[in-house]
N, C-alpha and C positions, 0 to 999 in steps of 0.2 A: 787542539790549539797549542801550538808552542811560545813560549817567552816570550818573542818576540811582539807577538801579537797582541800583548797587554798592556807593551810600550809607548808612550806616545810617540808621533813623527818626529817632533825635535831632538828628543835622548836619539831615538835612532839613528839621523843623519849625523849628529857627533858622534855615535858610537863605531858608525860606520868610519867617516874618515878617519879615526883616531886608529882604528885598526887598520888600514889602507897607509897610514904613516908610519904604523909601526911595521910593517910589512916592508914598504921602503927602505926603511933605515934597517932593515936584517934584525928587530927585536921581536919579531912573531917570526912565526916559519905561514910558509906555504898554504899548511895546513889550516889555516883561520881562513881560508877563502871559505872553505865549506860557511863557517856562519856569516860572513860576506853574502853570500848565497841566497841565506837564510832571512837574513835583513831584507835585501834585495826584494823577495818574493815578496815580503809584508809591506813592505813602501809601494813597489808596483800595485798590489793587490788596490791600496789608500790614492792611486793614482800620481804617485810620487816616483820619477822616474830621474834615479845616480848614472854616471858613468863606471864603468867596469875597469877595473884597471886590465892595462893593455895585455896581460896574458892569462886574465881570468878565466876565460874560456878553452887555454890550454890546460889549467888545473882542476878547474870543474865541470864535470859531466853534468846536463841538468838531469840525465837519469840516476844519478848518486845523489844527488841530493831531494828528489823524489823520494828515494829507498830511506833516507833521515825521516821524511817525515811522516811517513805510511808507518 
């Protein structure tokens, strides 16, 4: 069980956009998509379904972030 999963939905969807803004504006790197990801999977799992920002999917493999949480 990772972090994420102990969170409730609501911290999550702020946690989420607030990193997807900061991402925006060039104050995270790239590299935050992985827990982008990581969120992602816990919301989907809760039936809770975000949009991906539009190059998410060139940053993150879902088999990398697989490999995070095995």
């Amino acid at each position: 069980m990772n972090l994420y999963e102990k969170l409730p939905s609501d911290f999550l969807i702020d946690f989420y956009n607030e990193i997807c803004k900061n991402i925006e504006n060039g104050i995270l790197t790239k590299a935050m998509y992985y827990e982008l990801g990581l969120i992602t999977m816990v919301l989907n799992q809760r039936g809770i379904i975000l949009s991906k920002p539009t190059d998410f999917e060139d940053v993150v493999k879902e088999n990398n972030i697989m490999k995070l949480i095995s």
